[in-house]
N, CA and C of each residue as an Amber inpcrd file, in Angstrom:
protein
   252
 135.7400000 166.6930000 113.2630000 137.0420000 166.0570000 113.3870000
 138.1560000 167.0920000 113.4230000 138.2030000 168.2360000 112.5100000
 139.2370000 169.1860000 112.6460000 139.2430000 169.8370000 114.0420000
 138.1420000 169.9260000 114.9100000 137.8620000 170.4400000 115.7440000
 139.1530000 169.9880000 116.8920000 138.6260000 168.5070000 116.8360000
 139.2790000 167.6950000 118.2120000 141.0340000 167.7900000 117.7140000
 141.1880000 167.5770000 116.4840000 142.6660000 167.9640000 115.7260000
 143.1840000 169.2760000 116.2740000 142.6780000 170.5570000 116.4460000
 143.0870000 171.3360000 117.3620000 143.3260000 171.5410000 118.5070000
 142.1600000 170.7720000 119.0150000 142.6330000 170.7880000 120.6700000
 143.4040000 170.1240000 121.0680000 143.9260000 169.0720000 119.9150000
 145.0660000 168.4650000 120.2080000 146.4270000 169.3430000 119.8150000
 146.1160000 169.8610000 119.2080000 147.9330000 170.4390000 118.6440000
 147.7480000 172.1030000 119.7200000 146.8250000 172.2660000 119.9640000
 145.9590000 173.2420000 120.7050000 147.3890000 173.3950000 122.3450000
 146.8980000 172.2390000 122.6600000 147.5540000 171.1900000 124.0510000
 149.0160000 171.1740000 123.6830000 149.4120000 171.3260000 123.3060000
 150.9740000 171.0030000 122.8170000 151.9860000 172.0460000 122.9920000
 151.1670000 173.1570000 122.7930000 151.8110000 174.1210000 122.3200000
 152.8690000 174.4830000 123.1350000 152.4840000 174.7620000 124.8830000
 153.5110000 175.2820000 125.5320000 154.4530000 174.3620000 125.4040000
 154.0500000 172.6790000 125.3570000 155.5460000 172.4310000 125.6350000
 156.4200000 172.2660000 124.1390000 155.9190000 172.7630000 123.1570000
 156.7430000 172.8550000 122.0520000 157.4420000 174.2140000 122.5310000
 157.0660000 175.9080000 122.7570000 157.5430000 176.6110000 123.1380000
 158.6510000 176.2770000 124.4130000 158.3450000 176.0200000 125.3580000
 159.0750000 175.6350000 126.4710000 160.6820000 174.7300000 125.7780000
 160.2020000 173.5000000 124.4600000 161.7710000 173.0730000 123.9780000
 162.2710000 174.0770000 123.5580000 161.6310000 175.1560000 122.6610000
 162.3050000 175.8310000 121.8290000 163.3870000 176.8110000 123.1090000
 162.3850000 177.0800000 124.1910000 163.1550000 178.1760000 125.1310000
 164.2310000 177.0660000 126.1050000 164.1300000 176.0300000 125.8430000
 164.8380000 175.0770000 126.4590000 166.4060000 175.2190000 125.8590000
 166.0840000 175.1260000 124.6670000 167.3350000 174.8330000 123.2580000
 168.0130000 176.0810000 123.2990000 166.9590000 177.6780000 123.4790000
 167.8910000 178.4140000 122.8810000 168.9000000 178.7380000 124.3620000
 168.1300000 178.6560000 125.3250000 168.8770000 178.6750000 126.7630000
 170.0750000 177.4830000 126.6230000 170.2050000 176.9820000 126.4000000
 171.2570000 175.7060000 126.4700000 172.1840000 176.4960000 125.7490000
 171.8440000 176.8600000 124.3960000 173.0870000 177.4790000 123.3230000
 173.4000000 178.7070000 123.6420000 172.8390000 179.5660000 124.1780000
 172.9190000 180.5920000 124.8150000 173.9100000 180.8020000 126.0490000
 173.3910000 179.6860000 126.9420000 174.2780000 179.3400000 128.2030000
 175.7090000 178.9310000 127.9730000 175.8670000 178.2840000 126.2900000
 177.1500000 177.6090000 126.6670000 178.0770000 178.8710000 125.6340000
 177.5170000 179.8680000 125.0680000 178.2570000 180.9130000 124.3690000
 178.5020000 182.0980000 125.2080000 177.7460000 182.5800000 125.5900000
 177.9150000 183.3230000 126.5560000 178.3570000 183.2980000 128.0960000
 178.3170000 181.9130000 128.3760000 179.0330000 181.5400000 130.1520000
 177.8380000 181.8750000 131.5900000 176.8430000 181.7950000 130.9700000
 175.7360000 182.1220000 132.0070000 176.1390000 181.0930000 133.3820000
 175.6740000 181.6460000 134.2550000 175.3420000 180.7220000 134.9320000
 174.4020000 179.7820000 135.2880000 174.9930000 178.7430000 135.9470000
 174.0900000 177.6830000 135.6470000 172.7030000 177.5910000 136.4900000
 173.1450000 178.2540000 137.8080000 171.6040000 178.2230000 138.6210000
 170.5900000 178.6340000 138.4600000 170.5130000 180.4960000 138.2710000
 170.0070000 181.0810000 137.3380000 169.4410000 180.3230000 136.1130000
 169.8120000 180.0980000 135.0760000 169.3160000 179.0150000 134.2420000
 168.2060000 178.4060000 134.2580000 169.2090000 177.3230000 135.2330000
 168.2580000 176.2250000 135.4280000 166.8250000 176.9040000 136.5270000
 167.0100000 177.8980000 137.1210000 165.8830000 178.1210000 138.1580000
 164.5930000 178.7650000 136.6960000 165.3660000 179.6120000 136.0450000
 164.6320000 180.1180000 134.5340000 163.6060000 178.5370000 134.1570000
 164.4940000 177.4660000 133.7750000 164.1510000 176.6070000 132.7690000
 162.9300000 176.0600000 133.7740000 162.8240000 175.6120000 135.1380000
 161.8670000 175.3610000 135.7520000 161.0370000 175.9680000 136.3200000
 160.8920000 177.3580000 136.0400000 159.8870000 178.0890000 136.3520000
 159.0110000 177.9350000 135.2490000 159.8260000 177.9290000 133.6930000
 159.3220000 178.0850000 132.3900000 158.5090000 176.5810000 132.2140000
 159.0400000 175.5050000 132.7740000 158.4840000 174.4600000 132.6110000
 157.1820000 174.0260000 133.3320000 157.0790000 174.6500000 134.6280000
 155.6520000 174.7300000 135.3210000 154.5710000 175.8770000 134.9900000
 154.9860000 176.8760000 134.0690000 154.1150000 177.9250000 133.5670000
 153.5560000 176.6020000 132.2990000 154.5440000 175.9320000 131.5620000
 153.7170000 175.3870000 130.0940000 152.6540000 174.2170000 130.7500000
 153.0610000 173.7090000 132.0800000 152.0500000 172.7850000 132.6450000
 150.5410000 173.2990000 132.6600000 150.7260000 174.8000000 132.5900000
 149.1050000 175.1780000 133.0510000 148.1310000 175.0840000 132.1580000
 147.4170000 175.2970000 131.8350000 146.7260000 174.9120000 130.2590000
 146.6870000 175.8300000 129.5530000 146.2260000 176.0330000 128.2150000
 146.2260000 176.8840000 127.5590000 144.8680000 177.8930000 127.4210000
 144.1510000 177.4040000 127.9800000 143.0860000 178.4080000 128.4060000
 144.2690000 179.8390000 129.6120000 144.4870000 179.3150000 130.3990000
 145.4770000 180.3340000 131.4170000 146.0310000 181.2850000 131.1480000
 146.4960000 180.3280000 129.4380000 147.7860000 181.1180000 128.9870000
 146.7330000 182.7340000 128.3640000 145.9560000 181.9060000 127.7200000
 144.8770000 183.0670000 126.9410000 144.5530000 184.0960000 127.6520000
 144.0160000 183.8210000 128.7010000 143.6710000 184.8800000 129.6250000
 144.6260000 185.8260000 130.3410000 145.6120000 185.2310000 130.5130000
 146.8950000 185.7470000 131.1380000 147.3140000 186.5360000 130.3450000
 147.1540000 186.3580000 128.5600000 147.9650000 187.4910000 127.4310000
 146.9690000 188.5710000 126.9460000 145.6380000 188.4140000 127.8140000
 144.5920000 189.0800000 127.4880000 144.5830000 190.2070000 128.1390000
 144.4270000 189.6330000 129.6430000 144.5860000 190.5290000 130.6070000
 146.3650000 191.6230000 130.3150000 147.3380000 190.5410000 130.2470000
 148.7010000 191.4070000 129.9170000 148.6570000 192.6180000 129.2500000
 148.1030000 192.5850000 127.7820000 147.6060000 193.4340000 126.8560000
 146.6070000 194.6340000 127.5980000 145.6090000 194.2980000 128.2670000
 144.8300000 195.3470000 129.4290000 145.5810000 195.9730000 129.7500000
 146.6110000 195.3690000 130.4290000 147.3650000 196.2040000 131.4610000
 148.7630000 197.0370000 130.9460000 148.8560000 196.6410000 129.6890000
 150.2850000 197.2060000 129.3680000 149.6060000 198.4520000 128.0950000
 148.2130000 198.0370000 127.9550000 147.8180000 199.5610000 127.4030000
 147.2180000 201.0920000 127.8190000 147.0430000 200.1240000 129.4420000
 146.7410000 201.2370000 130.4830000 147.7360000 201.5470000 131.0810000
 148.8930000 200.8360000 131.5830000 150.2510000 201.6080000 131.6520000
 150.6510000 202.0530000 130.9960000 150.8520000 202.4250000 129.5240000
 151.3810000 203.0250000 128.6010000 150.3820000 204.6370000 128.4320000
 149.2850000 204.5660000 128.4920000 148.5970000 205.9230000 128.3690000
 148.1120000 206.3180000 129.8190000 148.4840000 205.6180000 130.4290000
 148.4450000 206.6610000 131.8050000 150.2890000 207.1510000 132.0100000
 151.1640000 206.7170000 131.2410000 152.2820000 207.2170000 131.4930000
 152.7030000 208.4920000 130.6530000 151.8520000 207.8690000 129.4580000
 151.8290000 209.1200000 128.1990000 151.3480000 210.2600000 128.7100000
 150.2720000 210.0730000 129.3350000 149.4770000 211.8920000 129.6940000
 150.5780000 211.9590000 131.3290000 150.8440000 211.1420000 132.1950000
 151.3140000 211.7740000 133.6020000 152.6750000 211.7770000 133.6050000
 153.3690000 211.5090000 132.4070000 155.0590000 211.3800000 132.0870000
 155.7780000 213.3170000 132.4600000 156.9640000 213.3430000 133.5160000
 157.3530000 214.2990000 133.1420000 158.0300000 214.8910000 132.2810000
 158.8040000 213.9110000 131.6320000 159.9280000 213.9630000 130.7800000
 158.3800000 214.8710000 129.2960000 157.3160000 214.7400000 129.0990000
 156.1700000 215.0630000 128.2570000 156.6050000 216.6920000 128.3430000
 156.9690000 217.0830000 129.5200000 156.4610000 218.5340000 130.0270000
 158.0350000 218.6450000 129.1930000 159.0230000 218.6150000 129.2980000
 160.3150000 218.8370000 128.4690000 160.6070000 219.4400000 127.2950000
């Protein structure tokens, strides 16, 4: 039973994230004077990424992590600013 209890709150998640990035964009937008297209093009890109499932998401922050630790030490050893 706890099992299926996760995959339910499991399922949820992006679009709990997605309000939260919803809310802080709104308060954000109206303190700072953003514009609105921008924004809104943000808020619906953000809203068809939480559609995808959360398996996607997993793999997508898996792979991210791959790739941002092999850009980081291939920049470390081929950086010139190193030779400085």
């Amino acid at each position: 039973m706890d099992f299926n209890c996760w995959n339910c709150v499991r399922e949820k998640i992006p679009f709990i994230a997605f309000g939260l990035i919803f809310l802080a964009m709104a308060v954000l937008s109206f303190l700072r004077s953003y514009s609105l297209i921008p924004v809104i093009g943000f808020l619906c890109c953000t809203y068809l990424l939480c559609e995808s499932g959360t398996s996607n998401w997993e793999r997508f922050l898996v792979w991210l992590v791959i790739g941002l630790v092999v850009y980081f030490l291939y920049g470390r050893h081929k950086s010139k600013l190193k030779k400085l």
